[in-house]
C-alpha positions as CSV (number, residue, x, y, z in Angstrom):
1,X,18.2,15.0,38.7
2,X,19.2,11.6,39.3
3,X,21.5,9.9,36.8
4,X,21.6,6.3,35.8
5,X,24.5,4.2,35.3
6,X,25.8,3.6,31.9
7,X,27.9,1.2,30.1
8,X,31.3,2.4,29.2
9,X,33.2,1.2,26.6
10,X,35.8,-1.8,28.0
11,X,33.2,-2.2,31.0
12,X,32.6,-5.7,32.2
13,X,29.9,-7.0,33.6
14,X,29.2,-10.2,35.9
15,X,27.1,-12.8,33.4
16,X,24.6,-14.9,35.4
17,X,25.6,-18.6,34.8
18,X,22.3,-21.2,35.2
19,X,23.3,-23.5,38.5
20,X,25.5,-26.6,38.0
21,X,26.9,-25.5,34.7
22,X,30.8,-25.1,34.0
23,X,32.4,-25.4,30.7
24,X,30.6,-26.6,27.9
25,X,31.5,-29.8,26.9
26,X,33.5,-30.5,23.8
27,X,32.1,-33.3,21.8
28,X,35.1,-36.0,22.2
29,X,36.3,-34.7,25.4
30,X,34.5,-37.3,27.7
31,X,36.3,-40.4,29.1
32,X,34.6,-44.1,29.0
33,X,31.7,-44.9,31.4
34,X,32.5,-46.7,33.9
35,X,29.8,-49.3,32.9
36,X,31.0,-50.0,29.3
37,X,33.4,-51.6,30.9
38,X,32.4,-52.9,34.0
39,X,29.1,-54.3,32.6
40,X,30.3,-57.0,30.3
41,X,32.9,-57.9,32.7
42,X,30.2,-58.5,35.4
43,X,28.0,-60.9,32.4
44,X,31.0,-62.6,32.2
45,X,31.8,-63.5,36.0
46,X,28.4,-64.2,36.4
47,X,28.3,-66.5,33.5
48,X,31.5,-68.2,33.8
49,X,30.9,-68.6,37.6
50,X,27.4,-69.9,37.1
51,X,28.8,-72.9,34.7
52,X,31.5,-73.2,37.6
53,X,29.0,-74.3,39.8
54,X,27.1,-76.4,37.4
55,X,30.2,-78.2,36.1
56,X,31.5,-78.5,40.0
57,X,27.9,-80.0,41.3
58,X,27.0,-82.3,38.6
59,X,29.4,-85.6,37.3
60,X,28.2,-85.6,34.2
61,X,30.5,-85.6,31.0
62,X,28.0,-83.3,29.6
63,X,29.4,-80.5,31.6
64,X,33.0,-80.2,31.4
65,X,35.0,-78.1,33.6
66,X,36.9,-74.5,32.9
67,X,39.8,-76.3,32.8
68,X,38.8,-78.5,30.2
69,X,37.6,-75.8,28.5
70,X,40.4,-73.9,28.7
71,X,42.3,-76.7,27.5
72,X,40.2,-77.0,24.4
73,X,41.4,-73.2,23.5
74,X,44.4,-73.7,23.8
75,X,44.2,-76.7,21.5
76,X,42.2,-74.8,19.2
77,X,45.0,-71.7,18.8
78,X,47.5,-73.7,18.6
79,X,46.1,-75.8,15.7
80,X,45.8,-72.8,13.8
81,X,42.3,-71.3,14.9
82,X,43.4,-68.1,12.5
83,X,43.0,-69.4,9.2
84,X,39.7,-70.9,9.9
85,X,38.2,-68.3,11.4
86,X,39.2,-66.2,8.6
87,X,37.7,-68.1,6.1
88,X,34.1,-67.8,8.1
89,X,34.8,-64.2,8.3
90,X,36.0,-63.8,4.6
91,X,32.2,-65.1,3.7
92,X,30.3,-63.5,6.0
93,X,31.7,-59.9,5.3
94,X,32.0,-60.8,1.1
95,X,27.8,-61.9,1.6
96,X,26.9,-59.1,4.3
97,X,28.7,-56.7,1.6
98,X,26.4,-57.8,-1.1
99,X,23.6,-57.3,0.9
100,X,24.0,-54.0,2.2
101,X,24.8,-52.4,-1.1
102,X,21.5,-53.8,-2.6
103,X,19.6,-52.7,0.4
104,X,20.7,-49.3,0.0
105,X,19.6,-49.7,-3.7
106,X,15.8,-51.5,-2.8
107,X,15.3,-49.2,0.1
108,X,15.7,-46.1,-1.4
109,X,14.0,-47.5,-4.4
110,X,11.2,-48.3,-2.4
111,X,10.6,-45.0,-0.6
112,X,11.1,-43.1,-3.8
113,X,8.6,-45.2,-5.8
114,X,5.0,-46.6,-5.2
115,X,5.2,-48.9,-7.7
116,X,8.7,-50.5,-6.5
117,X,7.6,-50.0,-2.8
118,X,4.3,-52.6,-4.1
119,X,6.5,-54.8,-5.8
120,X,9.4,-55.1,-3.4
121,X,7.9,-54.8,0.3
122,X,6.0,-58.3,-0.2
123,X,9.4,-59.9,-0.9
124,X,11.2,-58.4,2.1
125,X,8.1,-59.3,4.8
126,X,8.6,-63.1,2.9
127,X,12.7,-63.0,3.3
128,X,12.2,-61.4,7.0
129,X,9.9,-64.6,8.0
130,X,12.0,-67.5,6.3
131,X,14.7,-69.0,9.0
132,X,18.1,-69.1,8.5
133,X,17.4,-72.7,8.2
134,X,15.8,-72.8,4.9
135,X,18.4,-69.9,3.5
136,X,21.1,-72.4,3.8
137,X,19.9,-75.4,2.9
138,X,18.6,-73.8,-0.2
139,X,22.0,-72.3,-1.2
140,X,23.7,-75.6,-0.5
141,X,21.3,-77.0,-2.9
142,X,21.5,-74.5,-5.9
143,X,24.9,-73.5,-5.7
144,X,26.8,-76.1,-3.7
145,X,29.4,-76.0,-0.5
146,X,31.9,-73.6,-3.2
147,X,32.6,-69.5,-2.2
148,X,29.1,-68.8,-4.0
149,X,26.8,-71.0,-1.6
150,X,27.9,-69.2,1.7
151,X,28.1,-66.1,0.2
152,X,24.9,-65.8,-1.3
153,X,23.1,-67.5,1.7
154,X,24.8,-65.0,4.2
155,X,23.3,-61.9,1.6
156,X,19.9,-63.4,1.2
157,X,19.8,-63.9,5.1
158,X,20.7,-60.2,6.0
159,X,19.2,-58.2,3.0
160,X,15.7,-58.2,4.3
161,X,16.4,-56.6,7.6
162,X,18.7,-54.2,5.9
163,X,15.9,-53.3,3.1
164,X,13.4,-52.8,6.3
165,X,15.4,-50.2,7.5
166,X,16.5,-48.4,4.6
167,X,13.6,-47.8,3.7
168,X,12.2,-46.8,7.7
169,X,15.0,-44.1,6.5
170,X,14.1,-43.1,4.3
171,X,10.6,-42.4,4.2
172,X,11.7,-40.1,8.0
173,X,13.9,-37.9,5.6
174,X,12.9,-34.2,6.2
175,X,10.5,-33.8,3.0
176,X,11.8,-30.0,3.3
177,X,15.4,-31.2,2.4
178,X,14.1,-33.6,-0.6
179,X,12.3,-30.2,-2.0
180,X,15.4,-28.0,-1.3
181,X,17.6,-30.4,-3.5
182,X,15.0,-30.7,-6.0
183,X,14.8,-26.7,-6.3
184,X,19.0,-26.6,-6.4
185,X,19.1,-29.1,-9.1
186,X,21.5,-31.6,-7.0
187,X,22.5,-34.2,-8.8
188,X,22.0,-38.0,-8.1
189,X,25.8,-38.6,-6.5
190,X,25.0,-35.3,-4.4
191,X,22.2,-35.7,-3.2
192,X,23.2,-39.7,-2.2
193,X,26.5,-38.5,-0.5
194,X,24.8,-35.2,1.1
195,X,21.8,-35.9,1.8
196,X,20.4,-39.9,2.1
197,X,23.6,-41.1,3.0
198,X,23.7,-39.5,6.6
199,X,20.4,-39.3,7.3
200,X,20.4,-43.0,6.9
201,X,23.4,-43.7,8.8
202,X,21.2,-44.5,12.3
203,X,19.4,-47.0,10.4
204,X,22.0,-48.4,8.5
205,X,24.0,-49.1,12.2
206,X,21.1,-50.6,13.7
207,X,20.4,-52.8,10.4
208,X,24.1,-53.8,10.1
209,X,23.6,-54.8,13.5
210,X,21.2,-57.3,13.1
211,X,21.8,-58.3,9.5
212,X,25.1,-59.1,10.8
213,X,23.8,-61.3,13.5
214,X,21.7,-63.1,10.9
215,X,25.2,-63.7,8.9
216,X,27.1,-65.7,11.4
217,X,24.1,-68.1,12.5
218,X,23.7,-68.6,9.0
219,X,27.4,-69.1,8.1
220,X,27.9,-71.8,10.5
221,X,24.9,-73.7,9.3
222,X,26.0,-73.3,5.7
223,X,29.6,-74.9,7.2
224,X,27.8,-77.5,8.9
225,X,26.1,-79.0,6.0
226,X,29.6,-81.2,4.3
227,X,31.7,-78.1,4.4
228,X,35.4,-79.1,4.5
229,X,36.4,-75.6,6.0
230,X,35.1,-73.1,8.4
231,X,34.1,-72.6,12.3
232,X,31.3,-74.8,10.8
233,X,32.9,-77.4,10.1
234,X,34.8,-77.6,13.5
235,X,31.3,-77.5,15.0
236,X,30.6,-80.3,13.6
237,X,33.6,-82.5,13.8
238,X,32.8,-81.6,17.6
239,X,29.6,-82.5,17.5
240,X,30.5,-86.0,15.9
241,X,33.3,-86.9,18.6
242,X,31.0,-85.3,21.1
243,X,33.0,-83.2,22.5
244,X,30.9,-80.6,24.6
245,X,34.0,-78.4,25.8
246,X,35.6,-78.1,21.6
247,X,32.0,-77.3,21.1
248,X,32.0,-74.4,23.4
249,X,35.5,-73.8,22.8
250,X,34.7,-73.3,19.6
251,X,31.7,-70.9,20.5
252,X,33.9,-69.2,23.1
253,X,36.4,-68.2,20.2
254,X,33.9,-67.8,17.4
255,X,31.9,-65.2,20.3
256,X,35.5,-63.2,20.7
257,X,35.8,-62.4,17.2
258,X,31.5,-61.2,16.6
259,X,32.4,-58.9,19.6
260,X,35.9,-57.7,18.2
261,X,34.0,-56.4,15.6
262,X,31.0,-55.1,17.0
263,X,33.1,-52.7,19.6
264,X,36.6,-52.5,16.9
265,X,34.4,-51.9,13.9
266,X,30.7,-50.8,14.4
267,X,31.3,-48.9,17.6
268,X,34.0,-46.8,15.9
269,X,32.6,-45.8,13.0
270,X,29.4,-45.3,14.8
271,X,30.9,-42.5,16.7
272,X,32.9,-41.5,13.9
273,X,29.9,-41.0,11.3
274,X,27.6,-39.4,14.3
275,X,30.3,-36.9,15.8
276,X,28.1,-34.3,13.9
277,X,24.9,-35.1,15.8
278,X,26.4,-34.9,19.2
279,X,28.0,-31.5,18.1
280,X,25.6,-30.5,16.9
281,X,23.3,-30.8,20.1
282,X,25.9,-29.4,22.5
């Protein structure tokens, strides 16, 4: 009578791992690509040696050199480049604010509603086609070259995009969650904080994103238009002396801070506010 093997308690057997994998990874655990870094240094190079040879071939005053360039920074820090870039950045964060906490309001209002979605979505498909342009020169007008011109011009520039996706959003929510609140009775705060809030948060990054883009063209057309402040108003002091390399000294420095804060600010919380995702898929 043949016997067959059986498992005794404490007995351990060999467990069959799929080819090529070790360790799960921990969600946090992996080190920077080697191309978020290397990539914008290589756009870089290639830019900055590209204007070499431009600047080097051709005698025109139209094309200064690195060096006057590099001059012009070093003119523009040490007149105090801080404060005014500050004031630009107070305005375009107080109007971007404005905007965003509206949008939240509209687009949620929007996919909840038929009525508001009727109403509302012709406005957004209008503010999404005006230019910049027309956003500032209107605020100008109405409200002058005070705090309440550039703010509001900044907010009216970067709410449409911000509605659009909102409301893209929201209408993608799982209808199963909406109906799984409605049947536990969550309250409004609840069900903002637990359940729109994150499921929006990929939407809200990528409208952020471009709402904030929006804001600084708009800003420094606001600035150019008399104001006595501002990256703006250096632009155009430049412009008026013609001087191409403050111009692009100016752009240079103005360029530093937008990307400061897309890879200090957005790129942070970004991973900080989707660390559940990516744990949730390993």
């Amino acid at each position: 009578m043949s016997t067959r093997p059986t498992a005794s308690a404490g007995a351990s057997f060999p467990v069959r791992r799929p080819a090529g994998s070790g360790r799960s990874p921990r969600p946090g655990r992996r080190g920077i690509a080697p191309e978020t870094i290397l990539g914008p240094l290589l756009l870089v190079g290639l830019v900055v040696g590209g204007w070499h040879v431009m600047a080097s071939t051709s005698d025109s005053t139209l094309l200064p050199g690195l060096g006057e360039i590099g001059d012009a920074i070093g003119r523009i820090v040490g007149d105090g480049a801080a404060s005014t870039l500050w004031v630009t950045v107070v305005r375009v964060l107080l109007g971007f604010t404005l905007a965003f906490v509206a949008a939240i309001a509209a687009g949620l209002l929007m996919a909840r509603s038929r009525w508001a979605r009727a109403i509302l979505e012709p406005a957004v498909l209008i503010g999404l086609t005006v230019p910049g342009l027309v956003w500032a020169l209107l605020a100008v007008i109405w409200f002058g070259l005070a705090q309440t011109g550039p703010v509001l011009a900044v907010a009216l520039s970067a709410a449409p995009p911000l509605v659009l996706n909102v409301y893209q959003g929201a209408k993608a929510v799982d209808p199963g969650l909406i109906e799984m609140a409605h049947v536990f009775r969550f309250d409004r705060r609840t069900r903002l904080t637990r359940l729109w809030l994150p499921a929006l948060v990929p939407f809200l990054l990528s409208g952020a994103r471009l709402g904030l883009s929006l804001s600084w063209k708009v800003i420094v057309l606001v600035e150019m238009f008399g104001a006595s402040e501002g990256v703006g108003y250096e632009l155009n002091t430049a412009f008026s002396d013609q001087d191409v390399a403050a111009v692009l000294a100016w752009t240079i420095v103005f360029g530093v801070v937008m990307v400061l804060i897309e890879y200090g600010i957005l790129r942070t919380v970004e991973r900080r506010v989707t660390r559940w995702r990516k744990a949730a898929i390993v």
